[in-house]
N, C-alpha and C positions, 0 to 999 in steps of 0.2 A: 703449582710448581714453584720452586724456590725461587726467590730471586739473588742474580750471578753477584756475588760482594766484592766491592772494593775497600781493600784496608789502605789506611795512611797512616805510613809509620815513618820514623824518623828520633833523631837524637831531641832530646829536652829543651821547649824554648823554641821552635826551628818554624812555630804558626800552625799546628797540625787542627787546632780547634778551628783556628780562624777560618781553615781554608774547609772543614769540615759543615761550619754556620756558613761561608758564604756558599758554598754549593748548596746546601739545603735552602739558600734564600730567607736566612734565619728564622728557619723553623723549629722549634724548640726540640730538639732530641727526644726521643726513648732511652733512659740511663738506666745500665743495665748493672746494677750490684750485685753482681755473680758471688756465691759462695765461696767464704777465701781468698777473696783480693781486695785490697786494702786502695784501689783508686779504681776509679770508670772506666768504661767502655761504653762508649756512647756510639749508638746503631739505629740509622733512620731510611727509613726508603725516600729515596729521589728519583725525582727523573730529569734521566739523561738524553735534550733534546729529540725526547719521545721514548727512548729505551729506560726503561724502570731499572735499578738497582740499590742493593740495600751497602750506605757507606757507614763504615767503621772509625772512628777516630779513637787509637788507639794510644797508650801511655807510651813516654819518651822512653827508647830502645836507651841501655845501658850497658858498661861493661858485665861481661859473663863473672865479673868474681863479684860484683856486687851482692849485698846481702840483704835482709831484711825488707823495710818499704821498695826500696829499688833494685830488687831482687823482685819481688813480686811483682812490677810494674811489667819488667822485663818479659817474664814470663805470658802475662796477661797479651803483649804484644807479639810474642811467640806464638801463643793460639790462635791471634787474630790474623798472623802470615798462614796458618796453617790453614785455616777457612777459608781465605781469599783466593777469589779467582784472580785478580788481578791488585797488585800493589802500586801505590804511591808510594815513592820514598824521597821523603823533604828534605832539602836542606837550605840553610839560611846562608844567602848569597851574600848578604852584606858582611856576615863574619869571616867568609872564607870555610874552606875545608878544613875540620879536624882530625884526629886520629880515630873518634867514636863512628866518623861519616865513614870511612876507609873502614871500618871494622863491622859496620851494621851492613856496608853495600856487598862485601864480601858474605855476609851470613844470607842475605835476600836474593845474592846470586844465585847459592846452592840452591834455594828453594825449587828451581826450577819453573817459578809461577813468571806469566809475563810482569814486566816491570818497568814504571815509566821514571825516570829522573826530575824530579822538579824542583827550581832553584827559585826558593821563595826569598819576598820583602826587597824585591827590586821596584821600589814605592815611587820612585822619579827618574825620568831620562836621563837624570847622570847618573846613574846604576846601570847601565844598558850595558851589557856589556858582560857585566859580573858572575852569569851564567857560565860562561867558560870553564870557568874553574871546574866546574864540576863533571867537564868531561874527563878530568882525571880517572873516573871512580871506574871507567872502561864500559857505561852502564848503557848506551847508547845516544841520541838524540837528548837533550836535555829541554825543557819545557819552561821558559823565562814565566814568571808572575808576581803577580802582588796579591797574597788573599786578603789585606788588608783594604784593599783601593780596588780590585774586581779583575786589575789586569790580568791577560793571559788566559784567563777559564776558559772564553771558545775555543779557542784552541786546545787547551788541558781537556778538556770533553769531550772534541773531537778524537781525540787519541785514544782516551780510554774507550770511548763507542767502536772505534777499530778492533781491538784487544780483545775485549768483551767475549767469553765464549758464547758460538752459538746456542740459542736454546732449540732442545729437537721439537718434533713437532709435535703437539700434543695429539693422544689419543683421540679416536672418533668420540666422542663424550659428549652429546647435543644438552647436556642436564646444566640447571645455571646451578653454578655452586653457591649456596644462600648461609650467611654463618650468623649462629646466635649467638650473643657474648651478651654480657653481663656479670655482675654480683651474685654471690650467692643466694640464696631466696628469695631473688625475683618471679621466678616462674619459667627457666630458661626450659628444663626437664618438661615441664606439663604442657607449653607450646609446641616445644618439639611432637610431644605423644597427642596433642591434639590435633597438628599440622600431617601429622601422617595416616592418622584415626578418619578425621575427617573425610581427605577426598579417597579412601578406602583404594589406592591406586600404588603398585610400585613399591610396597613395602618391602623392600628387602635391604639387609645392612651389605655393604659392599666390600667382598671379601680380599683377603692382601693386604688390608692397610694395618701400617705397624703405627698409624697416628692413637694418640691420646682423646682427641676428636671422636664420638661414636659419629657413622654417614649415613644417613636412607635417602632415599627417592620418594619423592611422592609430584601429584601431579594437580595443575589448575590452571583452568584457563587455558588446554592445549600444551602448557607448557610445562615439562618436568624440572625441577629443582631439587638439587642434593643438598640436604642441611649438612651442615659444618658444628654439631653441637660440642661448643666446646666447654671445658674445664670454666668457672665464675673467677674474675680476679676477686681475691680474694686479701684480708688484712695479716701483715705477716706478726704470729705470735709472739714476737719478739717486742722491744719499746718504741714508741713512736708510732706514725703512721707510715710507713713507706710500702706503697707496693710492692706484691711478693713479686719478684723480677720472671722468674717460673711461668710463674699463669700471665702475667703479660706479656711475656714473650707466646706461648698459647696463643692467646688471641690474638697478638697483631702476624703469627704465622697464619692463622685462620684468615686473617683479612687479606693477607698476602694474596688466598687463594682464593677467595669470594671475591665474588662478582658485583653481591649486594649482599648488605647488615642488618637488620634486626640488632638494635641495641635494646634491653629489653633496662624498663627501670621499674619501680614499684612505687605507686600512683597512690596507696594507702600512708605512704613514708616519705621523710625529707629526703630531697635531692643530695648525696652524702660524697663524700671525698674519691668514695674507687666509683660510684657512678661519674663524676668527674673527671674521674681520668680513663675511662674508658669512652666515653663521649670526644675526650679530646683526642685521644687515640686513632678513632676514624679518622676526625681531620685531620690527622695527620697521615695516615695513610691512602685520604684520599679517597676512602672507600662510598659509592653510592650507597645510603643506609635509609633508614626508618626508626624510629624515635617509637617505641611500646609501653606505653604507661600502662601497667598492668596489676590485676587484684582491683578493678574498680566495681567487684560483687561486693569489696568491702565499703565502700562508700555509693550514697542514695546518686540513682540519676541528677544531673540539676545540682547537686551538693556544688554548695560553695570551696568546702574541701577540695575536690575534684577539682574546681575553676584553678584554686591555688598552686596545686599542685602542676596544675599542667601550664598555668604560667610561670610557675619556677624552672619547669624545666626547659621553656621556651626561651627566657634569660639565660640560662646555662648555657644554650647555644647559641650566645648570642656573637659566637666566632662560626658559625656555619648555621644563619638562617635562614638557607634553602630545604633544612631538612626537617621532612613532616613529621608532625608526633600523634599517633593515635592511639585512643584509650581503647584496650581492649581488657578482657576476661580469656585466659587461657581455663581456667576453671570449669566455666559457664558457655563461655566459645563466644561469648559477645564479643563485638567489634574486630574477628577474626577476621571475617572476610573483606571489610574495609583495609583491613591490614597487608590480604593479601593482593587484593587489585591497588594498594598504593607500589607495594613490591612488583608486581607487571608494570605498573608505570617508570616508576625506579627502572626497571631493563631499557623500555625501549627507548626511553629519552638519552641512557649510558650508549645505548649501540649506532645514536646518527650518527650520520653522517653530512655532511656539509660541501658545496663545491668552493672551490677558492677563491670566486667570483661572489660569492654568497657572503663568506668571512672577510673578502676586504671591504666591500661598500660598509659591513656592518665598523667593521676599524674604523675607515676615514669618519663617518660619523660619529661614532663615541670621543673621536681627535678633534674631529671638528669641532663637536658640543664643548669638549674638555682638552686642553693639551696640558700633556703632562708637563711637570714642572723641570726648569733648566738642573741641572745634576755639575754642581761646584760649577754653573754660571755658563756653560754647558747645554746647549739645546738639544733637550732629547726628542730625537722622530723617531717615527715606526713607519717601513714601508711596503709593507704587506703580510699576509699570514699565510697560514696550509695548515689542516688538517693532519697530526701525526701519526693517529692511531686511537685507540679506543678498544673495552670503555675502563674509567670513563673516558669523555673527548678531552683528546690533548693537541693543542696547539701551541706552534711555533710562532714566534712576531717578528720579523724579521727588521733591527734597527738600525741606526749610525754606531753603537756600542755602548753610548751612556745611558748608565742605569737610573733608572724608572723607580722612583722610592717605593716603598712597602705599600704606605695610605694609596695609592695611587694604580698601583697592582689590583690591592682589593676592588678598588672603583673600575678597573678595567673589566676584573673577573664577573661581578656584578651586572655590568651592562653587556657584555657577552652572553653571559645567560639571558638576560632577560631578552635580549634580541633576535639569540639563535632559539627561545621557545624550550632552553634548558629547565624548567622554575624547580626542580628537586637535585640535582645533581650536581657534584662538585667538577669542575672542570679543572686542566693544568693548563699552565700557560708555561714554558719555554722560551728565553728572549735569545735569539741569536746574533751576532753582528754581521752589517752585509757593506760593504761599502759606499754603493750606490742602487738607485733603485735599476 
């Protein structure tokens, strides 16, 4: 099912990246070089205090007679209010209102889409204040912050979590949605027809669907799984190397909806630039996956090749080494089945669940061992968690409000795993502010 998007739009200049990297918790975007537009659209899924949504940072809205570069920027931003469930509209507090803010709020009214006011780069408490102005624009409630320095985002989150439209409820569908991605001639096609050949169970492609994606059923282990096979990202024929924006957008819509990945790579061949960015893609999506080195009919058991290759690709992940890589033969059907009870393990580890008595002894311990470091001198606590949802497991940490650096995240997320008995799966973590415990 899709997830609901938030676009942030606003005049040029006004933080709309900044505030797009810090809610992402500067995670490197998905940039999406759309056919015909001459600057980015950068589009990444986050999660919002446990609700998932994909956020857009779009180019600086311009006047309508604009032409050329900023005429196309324009436009680019016009599609992105047009897809958005819910809009951000920036504007920069310290400049004051312009004529472009009055003329974009007026265009984002019509839309009819909910819309939150937020009056960025109110960087120190003598800026307090400066938000005001921006009840001019008649936009409602206005949302003080700083995306440069973090302020204000609990609360900007909270708002948008309110707005959010519901999502309905899904279908009875007991099947885990499982998606294969990859490069092209890897082996994605021949896993697929060997995963459905095999357990001789559920073959049927499921009918309705207008995706690009082919879907069947099949079944293991009691449990039925719908593959997601989708489109290989693929090199675009054009100069340079840049991912075709197309097929990665494909796959990381397939992630969206998979439950668990199959990233398949080819184990006779060097670890290449789109295996790269589709490796990095999960973690960025977050997706519970599995790591398939495959075509290992082409190299002897034992080969030292094979060593190399699967420690190349064990460094590649070396930003998500909780996740398994195994050699198989989609060919031959070797190391299938290891393949597919890593994928049953992949599920039930994504589906715990935890009490909240569970998750804070395991906190105050990881604090106790380690406390994270003061944040501009600044003592940062944490005084409890909760379980938000899943899978995968996402937790909230409930703080004093200063942030917890990136190195230090990692180390949290690390020892949470390894405590709550997560060892394959990627977990979120969410920081909220609380005042007191």
């Amino acid at each position: 099912m899709p997830l609901p998007v938030v676009a942030i739009v606003g005049a040029p200049n006004v933080g709309k990246s900044t505030l797009f990297n810090r809610m992402l918790g500067h995670r490197k975007a998905i940039v999406s070089d759309k056919p015909g537009a001459t600057r980015d659209r950068n589009a990444a899924r986050c999660d919002l205090f446990g609700v998932s949504a994909t956020i857009v940072d779009t180019g600086g809205m311009v006047s309508p007679t604009a032409d050329g570069l900023a005429g196309q920027v324009r436009l680019e931003a016009l599609k992105a209010v047009e897809e958005a469930d819910v809009i951000l509209f920036l504007v920069d507090a310290r400049a004051g209102l312009t004529g472009l803010d009055v003329e974009v709020a007026s265009i984002l009214r019509s839309s009819g889409k909910p819309l939150i006011p937020v009056a960025n780069k109110i960087d120190a408490e003598s800026l307090e204040g400066h938000q005001f102005e921006a009840y001019r624009l008649g936009l409602g409630d206005v949302v003080p912050i700083s995306a440069e320095e973090g302020r204000g985002l609990d609360e900007l989150i909270d708002r948008i979590v309110r707005v959010l439209p519901a999502r309905p409820a899904p279908a009875q569908d007991e099947s885990v949605p499982l998606a294969i991605v990859g490069r092209p001639n890897v082996g994605k096609s021949s896993l697929f027809n060997r995963l459905v050949r095999e357990d001789r169970a559920l073959v049927a492609p499921l009918p309705g669907t207008t995706r690009d994606p082919v879907d069947a059923l099949f079944e293991h282990a009691g449990t039925t799984y719908r593959i997601i096979d989708t489109a290989g990202i693929r090199r675009r024929a054009r100069r340079g190397e840049e991912i075709e924006w197309v097929s990665v957008l494909k796959a990381r819509r397939a992630l969206e909806e998979a439950e668990i990945a199959i990233a398949m790579v080819d184990a006779s061949d060097q670890v290449g630039h789109q295996d790269m960015a589709i490796l990095g893609l999960i973690g960025q999506e977050h997706t519970p996956a599995v790591v398939a080195a495959n075509k290992t009919d082409l190299l002897r058991a034992g080969d030292r090749a094979l060593r190399t290759r699967l420690d190349e690709i064990r460094r590649t992940l070396g930003f998500a080494p909780h996740v398994p890589v195994v050699p198989v033969s989609a060919l031959t059907g070797e190391g299938v089945r290891v393949l597919l009870e890593t994928v049953a393990v992949l599920r039930e580890e994504s589906r715990r669940r935890f009490s909240t008595a569970d998750l804070n002894r395991a906190l105050q311990e990881i604090v106790g061992d380690k406390h994270p470091p003061a944040d501009q001198g600044r003592e940062v606590r944490f005084y409890d968690m909760t379980q938000a949802g899943g899978p995968p497991p996402r937790f909230i940490i409930f703080g004093n409000g200063r942030q917890a650096g990136e190195p230090y995240r990692r180390y949290l997320a690390a020892q949470l795993r390894s405590r709550l008995g997560l060892r394959h799966v990627p977990i979120i973590l969410s920081f909220r502010r609380r005042s007191s415990r």
